[in-house]
C-alpha beads as a LAMMPS data file, in Angstrom:
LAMMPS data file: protein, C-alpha beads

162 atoms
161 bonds

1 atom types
1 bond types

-500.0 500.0 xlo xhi
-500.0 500.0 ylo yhi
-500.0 500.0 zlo zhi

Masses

1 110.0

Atoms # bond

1 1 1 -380.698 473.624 -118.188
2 1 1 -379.285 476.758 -116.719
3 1 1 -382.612 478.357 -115.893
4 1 1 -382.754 480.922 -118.066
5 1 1 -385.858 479.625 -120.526
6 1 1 -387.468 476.506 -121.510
7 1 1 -384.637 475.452 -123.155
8 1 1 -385.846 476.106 -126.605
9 1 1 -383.989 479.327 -128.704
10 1 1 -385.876 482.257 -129.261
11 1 1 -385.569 481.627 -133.206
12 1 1 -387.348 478.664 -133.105
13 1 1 -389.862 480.137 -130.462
14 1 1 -390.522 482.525 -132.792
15 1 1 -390.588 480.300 -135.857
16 1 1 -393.482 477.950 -134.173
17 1 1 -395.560 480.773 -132.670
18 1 1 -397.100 482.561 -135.588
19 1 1 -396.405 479.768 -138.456
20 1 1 -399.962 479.109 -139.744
21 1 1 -399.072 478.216 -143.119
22 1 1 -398.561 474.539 -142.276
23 1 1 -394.967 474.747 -143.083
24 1 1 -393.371 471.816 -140.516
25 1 1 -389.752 473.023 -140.220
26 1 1 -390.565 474.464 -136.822
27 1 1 -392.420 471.377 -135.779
28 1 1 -389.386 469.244 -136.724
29 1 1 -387.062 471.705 -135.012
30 1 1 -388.973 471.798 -132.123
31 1 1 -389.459 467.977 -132.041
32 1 1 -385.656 467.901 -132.191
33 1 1 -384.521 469.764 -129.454
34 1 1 -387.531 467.806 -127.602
35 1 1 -385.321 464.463 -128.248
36 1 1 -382.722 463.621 -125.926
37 1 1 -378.781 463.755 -126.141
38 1 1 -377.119 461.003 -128.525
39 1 1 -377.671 457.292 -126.784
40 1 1 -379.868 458.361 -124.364
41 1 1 -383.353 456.048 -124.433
42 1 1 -386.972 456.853 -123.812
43 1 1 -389.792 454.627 -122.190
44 1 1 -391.456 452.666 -124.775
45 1 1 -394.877 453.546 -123.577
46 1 1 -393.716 457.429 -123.786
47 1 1 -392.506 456.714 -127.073
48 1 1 -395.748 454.904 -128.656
49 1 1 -397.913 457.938 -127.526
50 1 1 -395.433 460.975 -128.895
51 1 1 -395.384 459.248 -132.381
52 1 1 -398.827 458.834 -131.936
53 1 1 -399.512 455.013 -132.251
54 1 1 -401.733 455.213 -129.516
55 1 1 -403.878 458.259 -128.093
56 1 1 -402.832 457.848 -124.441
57 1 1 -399.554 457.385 -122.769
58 1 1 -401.700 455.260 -120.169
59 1 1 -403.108 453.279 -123.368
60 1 1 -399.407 452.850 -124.168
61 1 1 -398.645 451.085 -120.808
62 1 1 -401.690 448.838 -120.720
63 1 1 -400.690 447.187 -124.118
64 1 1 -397.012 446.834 -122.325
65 1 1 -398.643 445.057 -119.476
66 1 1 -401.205 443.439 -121.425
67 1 1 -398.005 441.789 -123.678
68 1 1 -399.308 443.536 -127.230
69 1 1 -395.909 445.064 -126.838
70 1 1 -392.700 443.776 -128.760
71 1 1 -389.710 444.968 -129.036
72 1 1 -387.047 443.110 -131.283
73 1 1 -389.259 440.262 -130.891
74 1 1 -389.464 440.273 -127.048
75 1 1 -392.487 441.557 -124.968
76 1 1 -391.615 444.785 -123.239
77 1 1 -392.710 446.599 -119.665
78 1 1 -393.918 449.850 -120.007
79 1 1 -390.233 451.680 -118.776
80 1 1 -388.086 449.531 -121.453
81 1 1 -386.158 451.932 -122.808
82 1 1 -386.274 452.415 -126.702
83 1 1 -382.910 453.030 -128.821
84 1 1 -382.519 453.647 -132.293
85 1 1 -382.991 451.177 -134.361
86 1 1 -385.204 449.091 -132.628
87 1 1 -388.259 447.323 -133.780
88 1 1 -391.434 448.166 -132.017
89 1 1 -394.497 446.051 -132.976
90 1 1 -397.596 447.013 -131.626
91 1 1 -400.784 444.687 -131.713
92 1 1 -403.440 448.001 -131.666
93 1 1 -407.870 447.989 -132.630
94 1 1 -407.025 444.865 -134.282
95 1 1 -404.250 445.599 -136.200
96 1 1 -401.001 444.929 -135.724
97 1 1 -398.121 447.837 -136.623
98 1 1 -394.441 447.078 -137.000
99 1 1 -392.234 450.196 -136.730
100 1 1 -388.193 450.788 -136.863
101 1 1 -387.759 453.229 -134.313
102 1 1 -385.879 456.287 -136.524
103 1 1 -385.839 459.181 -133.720
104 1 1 -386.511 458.692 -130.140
105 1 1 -388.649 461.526 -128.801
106 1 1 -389.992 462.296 -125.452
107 1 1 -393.372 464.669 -126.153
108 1 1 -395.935 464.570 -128.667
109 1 1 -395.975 465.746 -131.857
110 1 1 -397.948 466.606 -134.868
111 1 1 -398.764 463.625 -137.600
112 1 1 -396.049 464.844 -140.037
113 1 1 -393.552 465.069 -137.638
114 1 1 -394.294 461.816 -136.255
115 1 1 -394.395 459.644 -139.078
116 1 1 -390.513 460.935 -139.661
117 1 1 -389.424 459.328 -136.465
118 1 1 -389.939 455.633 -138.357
119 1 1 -390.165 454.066 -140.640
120 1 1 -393.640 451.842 -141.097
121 1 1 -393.496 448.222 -141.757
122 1 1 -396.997 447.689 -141.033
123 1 1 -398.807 444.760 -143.307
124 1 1 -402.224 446.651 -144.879
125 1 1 -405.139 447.106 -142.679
126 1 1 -407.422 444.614 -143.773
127 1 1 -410.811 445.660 -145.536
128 1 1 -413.816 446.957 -143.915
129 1 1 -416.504 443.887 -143.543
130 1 1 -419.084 444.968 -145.341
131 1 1 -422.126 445.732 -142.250
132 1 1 -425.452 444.617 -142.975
133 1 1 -427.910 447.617 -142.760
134 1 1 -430.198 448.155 -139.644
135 1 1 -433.699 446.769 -140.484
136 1 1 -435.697 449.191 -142.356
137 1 1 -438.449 450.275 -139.828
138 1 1 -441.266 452.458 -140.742
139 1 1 -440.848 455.711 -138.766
140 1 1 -443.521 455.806 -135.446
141 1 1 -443.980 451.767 -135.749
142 1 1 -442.548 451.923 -131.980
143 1 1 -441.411 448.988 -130.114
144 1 1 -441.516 445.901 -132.285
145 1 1 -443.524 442.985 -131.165
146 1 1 -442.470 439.842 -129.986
147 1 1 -442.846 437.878 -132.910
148 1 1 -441.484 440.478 -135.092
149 1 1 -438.253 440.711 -132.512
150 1 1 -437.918 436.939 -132.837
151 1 1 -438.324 437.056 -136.661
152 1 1 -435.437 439.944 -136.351
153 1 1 -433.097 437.615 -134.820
154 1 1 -433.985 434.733 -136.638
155 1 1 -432.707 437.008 -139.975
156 1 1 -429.771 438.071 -137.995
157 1 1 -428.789 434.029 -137.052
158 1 1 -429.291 435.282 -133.420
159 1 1 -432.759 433.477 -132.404
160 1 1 -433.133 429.784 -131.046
161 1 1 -433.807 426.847 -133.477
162 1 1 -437.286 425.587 -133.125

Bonds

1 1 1 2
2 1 2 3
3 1 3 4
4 1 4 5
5 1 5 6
6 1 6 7
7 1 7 8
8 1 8 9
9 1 9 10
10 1 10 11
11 1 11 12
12 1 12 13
13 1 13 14
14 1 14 15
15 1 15 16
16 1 16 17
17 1 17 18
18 1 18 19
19 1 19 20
20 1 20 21
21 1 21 22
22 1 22 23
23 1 23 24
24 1 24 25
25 1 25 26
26 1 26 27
27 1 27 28
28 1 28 29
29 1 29 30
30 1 30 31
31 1 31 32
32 1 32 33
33 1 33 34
34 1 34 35
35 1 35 36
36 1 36 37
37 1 37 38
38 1 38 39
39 1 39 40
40 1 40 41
41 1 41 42
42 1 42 43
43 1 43 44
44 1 44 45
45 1 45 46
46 1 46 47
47 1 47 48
48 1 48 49
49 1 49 50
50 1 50 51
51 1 51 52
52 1 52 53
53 1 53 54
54 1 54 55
55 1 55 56
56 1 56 57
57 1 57 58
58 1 58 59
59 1 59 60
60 1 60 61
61 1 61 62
62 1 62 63
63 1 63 64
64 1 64 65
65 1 65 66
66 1 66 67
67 1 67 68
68 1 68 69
69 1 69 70
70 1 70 71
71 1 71 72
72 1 72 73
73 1 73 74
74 1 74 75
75 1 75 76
76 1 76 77
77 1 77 78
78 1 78 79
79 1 79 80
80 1 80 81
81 1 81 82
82 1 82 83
83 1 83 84
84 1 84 85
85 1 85 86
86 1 86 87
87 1 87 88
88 1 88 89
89 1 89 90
90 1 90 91
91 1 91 92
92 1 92 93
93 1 93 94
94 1 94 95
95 1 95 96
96 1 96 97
97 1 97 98
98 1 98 99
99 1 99 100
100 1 100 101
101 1 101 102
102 1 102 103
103 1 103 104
104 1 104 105
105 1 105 106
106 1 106 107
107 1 107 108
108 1 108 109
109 1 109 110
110 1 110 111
111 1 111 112
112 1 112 113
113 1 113 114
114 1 114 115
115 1 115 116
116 1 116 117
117 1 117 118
118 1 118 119
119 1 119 120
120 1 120 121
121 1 121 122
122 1 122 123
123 1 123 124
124 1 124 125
125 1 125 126
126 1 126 127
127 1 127 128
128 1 128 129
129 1 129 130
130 1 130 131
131 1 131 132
132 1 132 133
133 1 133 134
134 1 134 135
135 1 135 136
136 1 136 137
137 1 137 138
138 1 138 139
139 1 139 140
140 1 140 141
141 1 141 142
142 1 142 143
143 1 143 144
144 1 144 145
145 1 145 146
146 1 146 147
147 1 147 148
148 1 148 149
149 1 149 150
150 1 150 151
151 1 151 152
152 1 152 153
153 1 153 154
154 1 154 155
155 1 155 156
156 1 156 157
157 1 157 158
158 1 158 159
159 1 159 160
160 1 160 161
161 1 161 162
């Protein structure tokens, strides 16, 4: 950088300053000049966070640690450093995401922007298990009794046999 700004030409400055309209040109512009030079590599952790798999670049490096990292089939430290082309998989709140790394970017960036920097190979999330509702209380009954608690858990599959 030779000092003289952020780096970042007064065009597209301009362009991502007073854009309300939702248009993402200057987000993809600006997510560009974020990535680095051709061949260059960014941390995986970094990497999970800016395309927004996880919401924390510290959440990012405890899944490295933890092994719920892969990439190309091998578990991954946090500073492994991501190319293109690479295939990131991600066991996340029970889910597991598979992702070809398209772009390599170093900050964050909106949704839109992030979902063009690869491409999602993710099986389906499965469905929602359907929650049984709370017991149905009358309002001001207060504190249940013991024998209604243990009739409570013995609907829920929670109380002791007797």
């Amino acid at each position: 950088m030779d000092g003289a700004g952020s780096g970042v030409d007064a065009t597209t400055a301009a362009s991502s300053t007073g854009n309300a309209t939702g248009d993402t040109t200057a987000a993809v512009t600006d997510a560009v000049a974020a990535a680095p030079a051709n061949g260059e590599t960014v941390r995986v952790d970094s990497w999970i966070w800016s395309v927004r798999l996880v919401k924390t670049r510290s959440m990012g490096a405890t899944a490295c640690r933890g092994g719920h990292v892969r990439v190309n089939g091998e578990r991954v430290k946090p500073a492994y450093a991501v190319r293109v082309g690479d295939e990131v998989r991600l066991r996340h709140a029970d889910r597991e995401r598979i992702v070809i790394v398209k772009r390599v970017i170093r900050k964050r960036v909106g949704p839109p922007v992030a979902a063009e920097c690869y491409v999602d190979n993710s099986p389906p999330p499965p469905p929602r298990e359907a929650v049984a509702p709370a017991g149905i209380r009358d309002r001001g009954a207060g504190r249940p009794t013991k024998r209604d608690r243990r009739d409570l858990e013995r609907l829920r599959g929670l109380g002791s046999p007797e």
